[in-house]
Backbone as a chain_set.jsonl record, in Angstrom:
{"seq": "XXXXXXXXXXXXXXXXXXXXXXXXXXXXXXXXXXXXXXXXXXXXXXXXXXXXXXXXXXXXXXXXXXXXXXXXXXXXXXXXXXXXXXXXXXXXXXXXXXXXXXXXXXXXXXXXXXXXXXXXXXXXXXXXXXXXXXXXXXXXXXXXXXXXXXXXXXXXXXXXXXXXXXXXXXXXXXXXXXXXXXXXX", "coords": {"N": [[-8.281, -18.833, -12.699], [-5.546, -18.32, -10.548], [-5.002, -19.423, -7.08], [-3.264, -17.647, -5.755], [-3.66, -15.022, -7.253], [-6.525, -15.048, -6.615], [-6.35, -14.401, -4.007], [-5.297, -11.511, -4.433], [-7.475, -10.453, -5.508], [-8.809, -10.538, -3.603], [-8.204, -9.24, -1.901], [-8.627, -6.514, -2.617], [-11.128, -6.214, -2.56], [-11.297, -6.397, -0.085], [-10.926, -3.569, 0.457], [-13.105, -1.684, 0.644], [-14.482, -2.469, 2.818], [-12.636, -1.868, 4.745], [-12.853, 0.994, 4.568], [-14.997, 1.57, 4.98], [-15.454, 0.942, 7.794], [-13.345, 2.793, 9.055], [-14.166, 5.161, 8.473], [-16.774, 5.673, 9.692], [-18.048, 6.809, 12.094], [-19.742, 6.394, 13.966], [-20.052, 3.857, 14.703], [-19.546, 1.676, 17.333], [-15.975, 0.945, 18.281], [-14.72, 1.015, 15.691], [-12.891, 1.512, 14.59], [-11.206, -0.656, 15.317], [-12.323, -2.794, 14.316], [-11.578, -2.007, 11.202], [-8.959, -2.389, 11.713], [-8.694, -4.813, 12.113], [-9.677, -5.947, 9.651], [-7.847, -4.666, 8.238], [-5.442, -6.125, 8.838], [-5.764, -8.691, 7.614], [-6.185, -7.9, 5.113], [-3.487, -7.092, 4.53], [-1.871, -9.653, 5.095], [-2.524, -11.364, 3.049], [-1.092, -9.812, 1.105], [1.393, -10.828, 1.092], [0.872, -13.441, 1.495], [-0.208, -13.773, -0.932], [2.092, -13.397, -2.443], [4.408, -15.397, -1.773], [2.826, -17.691, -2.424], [2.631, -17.857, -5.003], [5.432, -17.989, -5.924], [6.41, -19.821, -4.84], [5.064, -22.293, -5.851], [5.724, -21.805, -7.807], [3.954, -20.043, -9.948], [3.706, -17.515, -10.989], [2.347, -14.792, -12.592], [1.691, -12.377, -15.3], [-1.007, -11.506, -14.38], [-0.881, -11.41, -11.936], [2.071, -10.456, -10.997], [1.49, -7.832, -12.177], [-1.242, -6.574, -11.33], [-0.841, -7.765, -8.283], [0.673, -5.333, -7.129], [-0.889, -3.316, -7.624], [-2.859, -3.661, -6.199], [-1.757, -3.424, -3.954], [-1.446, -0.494, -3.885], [-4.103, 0.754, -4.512], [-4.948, -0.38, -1.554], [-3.508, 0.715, 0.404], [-3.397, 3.382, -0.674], [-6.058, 4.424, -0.08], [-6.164, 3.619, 2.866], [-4.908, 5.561, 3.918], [-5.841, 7.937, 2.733], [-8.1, 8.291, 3.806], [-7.343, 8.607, 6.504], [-6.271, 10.855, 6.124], [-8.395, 12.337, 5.628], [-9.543, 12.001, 8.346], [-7.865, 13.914, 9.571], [-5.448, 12.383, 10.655], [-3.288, 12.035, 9.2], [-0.998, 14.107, 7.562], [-1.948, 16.482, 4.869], [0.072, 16.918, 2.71], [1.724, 14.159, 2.907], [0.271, 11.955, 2.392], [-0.833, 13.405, -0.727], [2.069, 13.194, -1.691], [2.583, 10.27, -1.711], [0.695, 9.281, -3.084], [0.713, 10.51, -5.234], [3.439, 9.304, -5.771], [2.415, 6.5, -6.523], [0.963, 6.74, -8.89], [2.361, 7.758, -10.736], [4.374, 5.386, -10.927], [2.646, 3.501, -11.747], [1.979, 4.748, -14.52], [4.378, 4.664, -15.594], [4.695, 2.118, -15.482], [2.766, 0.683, -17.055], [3.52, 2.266, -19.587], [5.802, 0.752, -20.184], [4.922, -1.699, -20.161], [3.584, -1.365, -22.339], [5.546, -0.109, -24.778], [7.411, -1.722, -24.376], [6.375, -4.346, -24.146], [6.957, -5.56, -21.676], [6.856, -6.418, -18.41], [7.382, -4.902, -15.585], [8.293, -6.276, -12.663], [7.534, -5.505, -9.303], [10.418, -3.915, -7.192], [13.096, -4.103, -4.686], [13.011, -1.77, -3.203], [10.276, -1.016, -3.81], [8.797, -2.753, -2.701], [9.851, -2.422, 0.608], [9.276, 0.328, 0.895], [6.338, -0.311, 0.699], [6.393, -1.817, 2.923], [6.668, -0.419, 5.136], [5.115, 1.579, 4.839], [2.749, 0.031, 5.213], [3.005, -0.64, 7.824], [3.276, 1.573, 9.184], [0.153, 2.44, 8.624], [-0.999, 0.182, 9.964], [-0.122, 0.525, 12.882], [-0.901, 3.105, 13.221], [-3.938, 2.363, 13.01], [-3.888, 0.731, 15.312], [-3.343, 2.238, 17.098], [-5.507, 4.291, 17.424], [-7.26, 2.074, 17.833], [-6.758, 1.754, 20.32], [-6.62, 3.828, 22.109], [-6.592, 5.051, 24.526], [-5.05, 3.633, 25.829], [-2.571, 4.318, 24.147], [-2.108, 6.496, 24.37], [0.182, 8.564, 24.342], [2.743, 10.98, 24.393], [4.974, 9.86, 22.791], [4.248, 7.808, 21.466], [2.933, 9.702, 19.349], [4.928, 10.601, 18.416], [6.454, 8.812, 17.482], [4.582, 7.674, 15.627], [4.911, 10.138, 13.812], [7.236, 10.316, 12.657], [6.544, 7.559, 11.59], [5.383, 8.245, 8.827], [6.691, 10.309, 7.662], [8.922, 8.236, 7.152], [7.752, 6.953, 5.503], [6.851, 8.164, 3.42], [9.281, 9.856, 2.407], [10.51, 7.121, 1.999], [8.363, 6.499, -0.193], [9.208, 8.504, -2.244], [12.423, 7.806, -2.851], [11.987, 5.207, -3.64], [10.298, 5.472, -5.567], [12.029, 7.173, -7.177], [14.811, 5.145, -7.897], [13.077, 3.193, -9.518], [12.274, 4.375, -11.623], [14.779, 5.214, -12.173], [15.818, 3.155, -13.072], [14.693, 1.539, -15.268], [13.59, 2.957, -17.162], [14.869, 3.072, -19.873], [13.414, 0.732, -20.953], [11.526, 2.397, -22.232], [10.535, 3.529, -25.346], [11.653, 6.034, -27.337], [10.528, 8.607, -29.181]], "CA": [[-7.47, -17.921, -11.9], [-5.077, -19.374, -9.388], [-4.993, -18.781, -5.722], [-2.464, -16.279, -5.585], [-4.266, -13.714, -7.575], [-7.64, -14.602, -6.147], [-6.238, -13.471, -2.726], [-4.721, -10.569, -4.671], [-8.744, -9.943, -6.166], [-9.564, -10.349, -2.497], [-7.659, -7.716, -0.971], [-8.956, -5.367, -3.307], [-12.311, -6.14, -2.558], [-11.675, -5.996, 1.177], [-10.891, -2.084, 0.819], [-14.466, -0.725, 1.082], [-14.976, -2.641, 3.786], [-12.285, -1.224, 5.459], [-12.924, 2.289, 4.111], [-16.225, 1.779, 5.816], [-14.937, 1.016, 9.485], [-12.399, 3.854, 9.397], [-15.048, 6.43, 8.306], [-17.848, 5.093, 9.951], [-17.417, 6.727, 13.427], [-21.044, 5.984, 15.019], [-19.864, 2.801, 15.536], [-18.187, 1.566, 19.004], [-14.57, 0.021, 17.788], [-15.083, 1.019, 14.447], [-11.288, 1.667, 13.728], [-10.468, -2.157, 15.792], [-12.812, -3.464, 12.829], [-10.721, -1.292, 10.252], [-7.599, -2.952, 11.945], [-8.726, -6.611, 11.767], [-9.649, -6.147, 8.305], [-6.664, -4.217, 7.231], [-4.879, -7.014, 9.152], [-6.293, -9.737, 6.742], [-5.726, -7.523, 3.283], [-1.838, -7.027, 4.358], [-1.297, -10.737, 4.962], [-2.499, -11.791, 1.934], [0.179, -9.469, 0.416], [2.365, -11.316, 1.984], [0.628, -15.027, 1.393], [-0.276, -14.548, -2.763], [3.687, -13.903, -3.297], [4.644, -16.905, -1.518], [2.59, -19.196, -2.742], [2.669, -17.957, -6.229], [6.866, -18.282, -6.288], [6.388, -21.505, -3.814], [4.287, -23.128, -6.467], [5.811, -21.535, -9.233], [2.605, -19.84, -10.714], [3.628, -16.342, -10.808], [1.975, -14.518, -14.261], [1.852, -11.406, -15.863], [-1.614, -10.652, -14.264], [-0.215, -10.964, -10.554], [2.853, -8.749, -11.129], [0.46, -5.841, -12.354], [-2.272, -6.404, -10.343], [-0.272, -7.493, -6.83], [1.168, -3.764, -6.729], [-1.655, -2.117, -7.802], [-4.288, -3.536, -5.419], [-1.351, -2.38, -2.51], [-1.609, 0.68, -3.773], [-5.073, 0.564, -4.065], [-5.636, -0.196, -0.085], [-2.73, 1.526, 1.208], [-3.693, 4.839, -0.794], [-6.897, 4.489, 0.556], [-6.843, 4.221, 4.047], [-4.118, 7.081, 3.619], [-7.07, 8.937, 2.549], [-9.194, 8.5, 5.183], [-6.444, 9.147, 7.618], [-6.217, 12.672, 6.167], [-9.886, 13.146, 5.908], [-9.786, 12.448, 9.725], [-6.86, 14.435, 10.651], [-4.887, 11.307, 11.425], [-2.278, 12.046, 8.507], [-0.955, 15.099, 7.077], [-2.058, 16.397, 3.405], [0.818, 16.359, 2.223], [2.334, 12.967, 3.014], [-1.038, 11.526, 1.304], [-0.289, 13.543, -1.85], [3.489, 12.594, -2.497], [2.504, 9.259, -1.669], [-0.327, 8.919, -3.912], [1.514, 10.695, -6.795], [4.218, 8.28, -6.371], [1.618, 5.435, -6.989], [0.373, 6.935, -10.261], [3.891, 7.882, -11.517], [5.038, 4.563, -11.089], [1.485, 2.704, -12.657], [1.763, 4.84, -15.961], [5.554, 3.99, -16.024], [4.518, 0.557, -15.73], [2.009, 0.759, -18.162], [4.33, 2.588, -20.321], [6.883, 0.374, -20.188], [4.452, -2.331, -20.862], [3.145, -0.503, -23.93], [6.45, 0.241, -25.567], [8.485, -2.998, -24.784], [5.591, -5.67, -24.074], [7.452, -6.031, -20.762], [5.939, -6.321, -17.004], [8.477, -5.635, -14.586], [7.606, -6.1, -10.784], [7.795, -4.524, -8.058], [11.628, -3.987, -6.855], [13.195, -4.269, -3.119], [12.673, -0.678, -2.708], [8.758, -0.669, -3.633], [8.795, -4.053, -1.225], [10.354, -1.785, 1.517], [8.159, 1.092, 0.924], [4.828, -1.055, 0.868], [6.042, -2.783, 4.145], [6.771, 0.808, 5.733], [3.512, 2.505, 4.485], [1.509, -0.467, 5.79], [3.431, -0.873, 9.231], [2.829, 2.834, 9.453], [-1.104, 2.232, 8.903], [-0.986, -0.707, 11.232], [0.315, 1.395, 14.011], [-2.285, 4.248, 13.458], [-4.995, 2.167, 13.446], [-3.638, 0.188, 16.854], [-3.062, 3.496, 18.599], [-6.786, 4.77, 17.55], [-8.313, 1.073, 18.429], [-6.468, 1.552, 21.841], [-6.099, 5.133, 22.462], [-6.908, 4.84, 26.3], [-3.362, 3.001, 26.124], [-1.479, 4.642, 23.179], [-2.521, 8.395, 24.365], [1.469, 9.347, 25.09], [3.536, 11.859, 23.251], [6.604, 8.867, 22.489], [3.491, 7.349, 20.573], [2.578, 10.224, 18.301], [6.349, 11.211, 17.721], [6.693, 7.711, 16.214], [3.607, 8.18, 14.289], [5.324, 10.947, 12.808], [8.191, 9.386, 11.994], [6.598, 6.381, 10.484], [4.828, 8.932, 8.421], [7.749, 10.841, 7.16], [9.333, 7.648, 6.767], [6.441, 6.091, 4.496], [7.226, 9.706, 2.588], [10.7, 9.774, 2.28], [10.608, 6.048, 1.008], [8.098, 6.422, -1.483], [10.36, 9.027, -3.492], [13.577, 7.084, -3.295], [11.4, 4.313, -4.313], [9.65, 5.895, -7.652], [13.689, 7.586, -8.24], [15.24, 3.753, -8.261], [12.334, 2.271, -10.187], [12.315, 5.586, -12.621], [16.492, 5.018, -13.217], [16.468, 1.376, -13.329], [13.554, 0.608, -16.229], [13.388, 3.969, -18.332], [15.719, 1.917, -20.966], [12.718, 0.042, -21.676], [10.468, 3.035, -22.502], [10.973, 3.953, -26.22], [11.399, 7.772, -27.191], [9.886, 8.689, -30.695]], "C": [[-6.876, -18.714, -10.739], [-5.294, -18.269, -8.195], [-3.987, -17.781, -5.61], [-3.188, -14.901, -5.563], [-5.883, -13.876, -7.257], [-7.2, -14.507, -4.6], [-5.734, -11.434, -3.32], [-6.295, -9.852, -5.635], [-8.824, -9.697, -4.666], [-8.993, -9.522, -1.408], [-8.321, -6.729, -1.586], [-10.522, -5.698, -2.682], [-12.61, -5.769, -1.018], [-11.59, -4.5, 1.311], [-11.905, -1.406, 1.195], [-14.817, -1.127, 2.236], [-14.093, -2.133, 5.107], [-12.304, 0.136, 5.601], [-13.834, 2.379, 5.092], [-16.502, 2.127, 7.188], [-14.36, 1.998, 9.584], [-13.457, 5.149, 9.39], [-16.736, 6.268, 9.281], [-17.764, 5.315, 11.57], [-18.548, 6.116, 14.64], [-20.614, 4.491, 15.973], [-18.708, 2.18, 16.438], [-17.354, 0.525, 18.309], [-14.638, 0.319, 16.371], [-13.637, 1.059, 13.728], [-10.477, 0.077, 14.454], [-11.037, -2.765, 14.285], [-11.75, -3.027, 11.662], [-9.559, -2.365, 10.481], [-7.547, -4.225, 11.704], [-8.823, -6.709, 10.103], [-8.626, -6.069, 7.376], [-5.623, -5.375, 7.526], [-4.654, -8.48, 7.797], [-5.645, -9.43, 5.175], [-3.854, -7.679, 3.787], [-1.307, -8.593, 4.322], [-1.562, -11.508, 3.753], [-1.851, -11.146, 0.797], [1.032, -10.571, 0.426], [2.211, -12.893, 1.395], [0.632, -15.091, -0.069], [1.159, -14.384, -3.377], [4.345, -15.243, -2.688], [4.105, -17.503, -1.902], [2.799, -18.964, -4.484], [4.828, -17.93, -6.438], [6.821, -19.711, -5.7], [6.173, -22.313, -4.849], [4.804, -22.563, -7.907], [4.797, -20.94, -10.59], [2.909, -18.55, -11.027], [3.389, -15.884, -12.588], [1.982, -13.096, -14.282], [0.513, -10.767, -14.973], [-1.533, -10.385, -12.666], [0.852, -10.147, -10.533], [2.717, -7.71, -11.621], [-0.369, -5.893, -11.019], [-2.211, -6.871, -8.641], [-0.152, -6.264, -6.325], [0.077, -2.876, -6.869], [-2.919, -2.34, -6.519], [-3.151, -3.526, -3.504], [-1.477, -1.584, -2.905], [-3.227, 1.2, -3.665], [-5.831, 0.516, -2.343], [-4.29, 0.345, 0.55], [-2.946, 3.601, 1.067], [-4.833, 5.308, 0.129], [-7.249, 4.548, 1.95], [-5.543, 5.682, 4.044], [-4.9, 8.675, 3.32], [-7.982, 9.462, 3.228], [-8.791, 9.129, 6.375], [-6.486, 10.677, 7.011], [-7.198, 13.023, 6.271], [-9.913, 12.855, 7.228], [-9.139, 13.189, 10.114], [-5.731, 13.736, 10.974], [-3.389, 11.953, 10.694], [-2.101, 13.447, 7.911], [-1.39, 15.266, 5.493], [-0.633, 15.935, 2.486], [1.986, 15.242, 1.99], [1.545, 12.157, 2.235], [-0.497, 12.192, 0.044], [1.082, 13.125, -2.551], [3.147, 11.038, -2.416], [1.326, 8.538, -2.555], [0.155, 9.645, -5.087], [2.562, 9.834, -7.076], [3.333, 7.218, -7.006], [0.884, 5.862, -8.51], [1.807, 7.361, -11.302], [4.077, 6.544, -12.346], [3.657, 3.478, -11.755], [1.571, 3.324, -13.741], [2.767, 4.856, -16.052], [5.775, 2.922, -16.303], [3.856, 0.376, -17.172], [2.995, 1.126, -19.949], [5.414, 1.341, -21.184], [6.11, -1.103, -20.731], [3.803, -2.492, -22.474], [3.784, -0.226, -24.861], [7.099, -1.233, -25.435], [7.55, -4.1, -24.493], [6.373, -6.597, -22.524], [7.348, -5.472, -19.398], [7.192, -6.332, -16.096], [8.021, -5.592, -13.168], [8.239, -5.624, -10.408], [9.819, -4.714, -7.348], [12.35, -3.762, -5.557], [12.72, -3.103, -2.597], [11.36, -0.454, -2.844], [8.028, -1.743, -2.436], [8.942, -3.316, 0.205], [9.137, -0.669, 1.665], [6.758, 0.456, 1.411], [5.135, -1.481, 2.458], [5.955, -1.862, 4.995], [5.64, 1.197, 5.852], [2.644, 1.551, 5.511], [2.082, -0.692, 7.357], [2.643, 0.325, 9.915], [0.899, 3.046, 9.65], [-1.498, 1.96, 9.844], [-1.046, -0.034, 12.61], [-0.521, 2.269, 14.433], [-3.213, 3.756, 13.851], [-4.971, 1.222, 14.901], [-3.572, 1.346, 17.143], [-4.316, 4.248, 18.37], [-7.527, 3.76, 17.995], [-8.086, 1.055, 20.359], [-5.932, 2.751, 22.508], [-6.216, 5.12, 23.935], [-5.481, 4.752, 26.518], [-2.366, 3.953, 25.428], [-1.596, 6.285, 23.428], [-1.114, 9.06, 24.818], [2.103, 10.051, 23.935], [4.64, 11.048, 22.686], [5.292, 8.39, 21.125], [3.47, 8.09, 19.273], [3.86, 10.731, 17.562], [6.644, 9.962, 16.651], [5.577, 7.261, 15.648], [4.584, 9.084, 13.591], [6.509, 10.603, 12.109], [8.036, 8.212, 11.009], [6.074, 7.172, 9.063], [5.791, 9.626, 7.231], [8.612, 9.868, 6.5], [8.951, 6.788, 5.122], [6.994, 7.209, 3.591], [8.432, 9.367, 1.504], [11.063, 8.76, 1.042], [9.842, 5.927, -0.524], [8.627, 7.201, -2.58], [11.099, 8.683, -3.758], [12.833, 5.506, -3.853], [11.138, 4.465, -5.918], [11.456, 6.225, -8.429], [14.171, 6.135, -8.813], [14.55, 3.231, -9.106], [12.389, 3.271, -11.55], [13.526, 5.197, -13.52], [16.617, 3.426, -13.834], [15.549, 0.52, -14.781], [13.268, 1.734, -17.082], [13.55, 3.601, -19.588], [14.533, 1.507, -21.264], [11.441, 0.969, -22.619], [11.07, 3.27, -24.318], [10.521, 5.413, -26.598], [11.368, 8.11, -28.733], [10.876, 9.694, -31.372]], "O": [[-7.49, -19.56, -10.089], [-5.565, -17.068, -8.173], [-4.519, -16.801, -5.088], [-3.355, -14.059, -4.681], [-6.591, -12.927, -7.593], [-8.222, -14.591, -3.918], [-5.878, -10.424, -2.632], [-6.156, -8.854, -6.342], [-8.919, -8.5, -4.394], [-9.398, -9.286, -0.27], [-8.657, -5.867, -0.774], [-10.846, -4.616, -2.193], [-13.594, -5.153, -0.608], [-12.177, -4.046, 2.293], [-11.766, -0.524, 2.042], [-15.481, -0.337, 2.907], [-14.581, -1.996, 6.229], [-11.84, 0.617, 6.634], [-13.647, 3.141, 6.04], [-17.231, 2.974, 7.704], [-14.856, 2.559, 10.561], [-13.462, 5.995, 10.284], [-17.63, 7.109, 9.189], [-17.498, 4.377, 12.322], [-18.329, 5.605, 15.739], [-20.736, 4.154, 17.151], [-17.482, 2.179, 16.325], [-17.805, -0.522, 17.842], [-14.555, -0.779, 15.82], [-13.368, 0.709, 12.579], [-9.333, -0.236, 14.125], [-10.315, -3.108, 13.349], [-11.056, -3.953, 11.244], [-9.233, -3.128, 9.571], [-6.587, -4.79, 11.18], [-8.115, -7.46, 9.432], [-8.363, -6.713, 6.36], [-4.898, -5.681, 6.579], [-3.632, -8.979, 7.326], [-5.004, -10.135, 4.397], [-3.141, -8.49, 3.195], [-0.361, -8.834, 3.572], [-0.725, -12.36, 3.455], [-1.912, -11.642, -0.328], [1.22, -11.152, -0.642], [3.171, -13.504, 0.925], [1.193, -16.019, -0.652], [1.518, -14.931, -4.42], [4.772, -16.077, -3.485], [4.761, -18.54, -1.993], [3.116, -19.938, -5.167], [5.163, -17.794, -7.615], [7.301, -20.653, -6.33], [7.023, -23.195, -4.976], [4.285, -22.896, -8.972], [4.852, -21.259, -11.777], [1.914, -18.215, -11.67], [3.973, -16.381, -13.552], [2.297, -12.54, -13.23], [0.658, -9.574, -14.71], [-2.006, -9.37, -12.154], [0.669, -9.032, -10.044], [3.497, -6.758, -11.623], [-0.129, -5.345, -9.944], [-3.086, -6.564, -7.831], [-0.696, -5.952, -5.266], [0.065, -1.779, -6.312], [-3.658, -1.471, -6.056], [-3.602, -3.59, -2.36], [-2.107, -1.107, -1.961], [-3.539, 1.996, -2.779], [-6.844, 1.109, -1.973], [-4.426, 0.155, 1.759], [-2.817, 4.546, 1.844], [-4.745, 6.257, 0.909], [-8.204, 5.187, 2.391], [-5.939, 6.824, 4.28], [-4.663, 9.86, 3.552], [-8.511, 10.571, 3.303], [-9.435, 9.885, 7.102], [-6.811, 11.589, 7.771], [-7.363, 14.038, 6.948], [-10.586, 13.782, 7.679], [-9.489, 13.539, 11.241], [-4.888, 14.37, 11.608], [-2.469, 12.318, 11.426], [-3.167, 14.036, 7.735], [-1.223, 14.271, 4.788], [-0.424, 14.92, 1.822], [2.906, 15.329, 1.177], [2.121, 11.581, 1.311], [0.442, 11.545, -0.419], [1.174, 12.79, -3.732], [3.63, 10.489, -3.406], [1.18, 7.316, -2.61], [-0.194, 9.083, -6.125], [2.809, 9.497, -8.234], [3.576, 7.049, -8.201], [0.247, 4.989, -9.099], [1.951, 7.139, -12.505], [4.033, 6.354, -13.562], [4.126, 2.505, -12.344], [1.18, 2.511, -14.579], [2.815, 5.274, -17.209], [6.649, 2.507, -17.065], [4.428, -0.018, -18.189], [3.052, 0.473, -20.991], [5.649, 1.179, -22.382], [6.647, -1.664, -21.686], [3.66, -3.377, -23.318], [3.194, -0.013, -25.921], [7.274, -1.865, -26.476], [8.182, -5.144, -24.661], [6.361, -7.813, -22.33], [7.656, -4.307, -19.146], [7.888, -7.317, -15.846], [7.321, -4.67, -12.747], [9.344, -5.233, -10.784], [10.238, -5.851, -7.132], [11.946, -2.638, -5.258], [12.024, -3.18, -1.584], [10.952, 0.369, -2.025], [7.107, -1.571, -1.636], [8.081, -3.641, 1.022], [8.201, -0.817, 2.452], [6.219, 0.794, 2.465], [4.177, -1.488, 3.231], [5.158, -2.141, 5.892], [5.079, 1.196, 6.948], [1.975, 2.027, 6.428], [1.158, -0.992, 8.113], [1.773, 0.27, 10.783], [0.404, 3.659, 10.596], [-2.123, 2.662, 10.639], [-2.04, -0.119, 13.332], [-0.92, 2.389, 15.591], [-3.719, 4.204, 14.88], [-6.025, 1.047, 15.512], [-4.266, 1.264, 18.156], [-4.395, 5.115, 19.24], [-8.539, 4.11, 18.602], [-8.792, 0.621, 21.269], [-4.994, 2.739, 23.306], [-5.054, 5.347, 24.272], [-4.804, 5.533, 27.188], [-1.396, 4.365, 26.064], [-1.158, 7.126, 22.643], [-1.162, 10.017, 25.592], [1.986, 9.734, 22.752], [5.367, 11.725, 21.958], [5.518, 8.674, 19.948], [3.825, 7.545, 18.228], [3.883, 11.168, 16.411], [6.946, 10.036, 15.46], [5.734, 6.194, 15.054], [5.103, 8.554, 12.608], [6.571, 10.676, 10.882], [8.771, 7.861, 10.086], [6.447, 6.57, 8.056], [5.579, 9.439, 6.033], [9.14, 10.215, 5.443], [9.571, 6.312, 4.171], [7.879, 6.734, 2.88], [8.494, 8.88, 0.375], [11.519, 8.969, -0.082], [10.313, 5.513, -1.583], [8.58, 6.769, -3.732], [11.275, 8.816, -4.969], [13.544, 4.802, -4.572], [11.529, 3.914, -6.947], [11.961, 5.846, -9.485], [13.995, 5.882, -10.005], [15.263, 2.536, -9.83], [12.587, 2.663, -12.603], [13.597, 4.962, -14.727], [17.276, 2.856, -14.703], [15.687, -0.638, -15.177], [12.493, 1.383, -17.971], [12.651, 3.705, -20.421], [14.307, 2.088, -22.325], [10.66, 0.467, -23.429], [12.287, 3.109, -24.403], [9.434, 5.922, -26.323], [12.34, 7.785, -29.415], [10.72, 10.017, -32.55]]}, "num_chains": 1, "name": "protein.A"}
């Protein structure tokens, strides 16, 4: 396994441990921990596609399993945020039905034409949105003392809506642009 996709194993593996900090309120800073961690999984988004185009390594089991282990820790703390309150239900649900749409379209599409397509500017955009939007939450709960103003939570809601918004024009574009490959009996 090359380095790419063992940072792209090792994001996935960091999720529980950030699941843990976010839910885990006993302990003092428990959502700064969350933030350093989530810090770590997002940059190695970021680091296993560069080095795997840098180096020319990029394979069939990094453009499945890149997208799925963001969706994987982005659904997730998304989850937690609603089980605290942080996020609304239904921004979590459209945003976690897009992510299963667009994995058994993949799948699909792998299943009928034997062909993997990655992720496309608009699921790039989305992912960087969703996780900015995280980012942000969990800085304005590690430093609420500071971030306690109403300008703050308005652009929470905004990134929120935004994260939303994007993940439907995301799944539509990826829906119109790769159907062609599905075959219809």
């Amino acid at each position: 396994m090359n380095l790419p996709n063992k940072l792209t194993v090792f994001r996935i593996i960091l999720v529980p441990i950030i699941v843990f900090f976010i839910i885990y309120e006993r302990l003092e800073n428990h959502y700064l921990y969350a933030l350093i961690f989530f810090l770590i999984a997002s940059y190695t988004d970021r680091l296993d596609g560069h080095l795997a185009r840098k180096n020319g390594i990029v394979t069939n089991f990094g453009k499945i399993m890149d997208p799925l282990a963001d969706k994987i820790l982005v659904a997730s703390v998304f989850v937690c945020f609603t089980a605290t309150g942080l996020i609304p239900t239904w921004a979590t649900v459209l945003i976690i039905c897009r992510e299963f749409i667009i994995t058994s379209f993949r799948f699909m599409i792998l299943e009928d034409s034997n062909k993997v397509i990655s992720a496309n500017m608009w699921g790039k955009i989305k992912t960087v949105i969703q996780i900015f939007t995280l980012i942000f939450i969990l800085t304005t709960q590690s430093f609420s003392g500071f971030f306690n103003f109403l300008i703050f939570k308005i652009f929470q809601n905004v990134l929120i809506w935004a994260s939303a918004l994007l993940s439907l024009v995301s799944c539509a574009i990826y829906i119109l642009k790769n159907y062609k490959y599905i075959k219809v009996d």
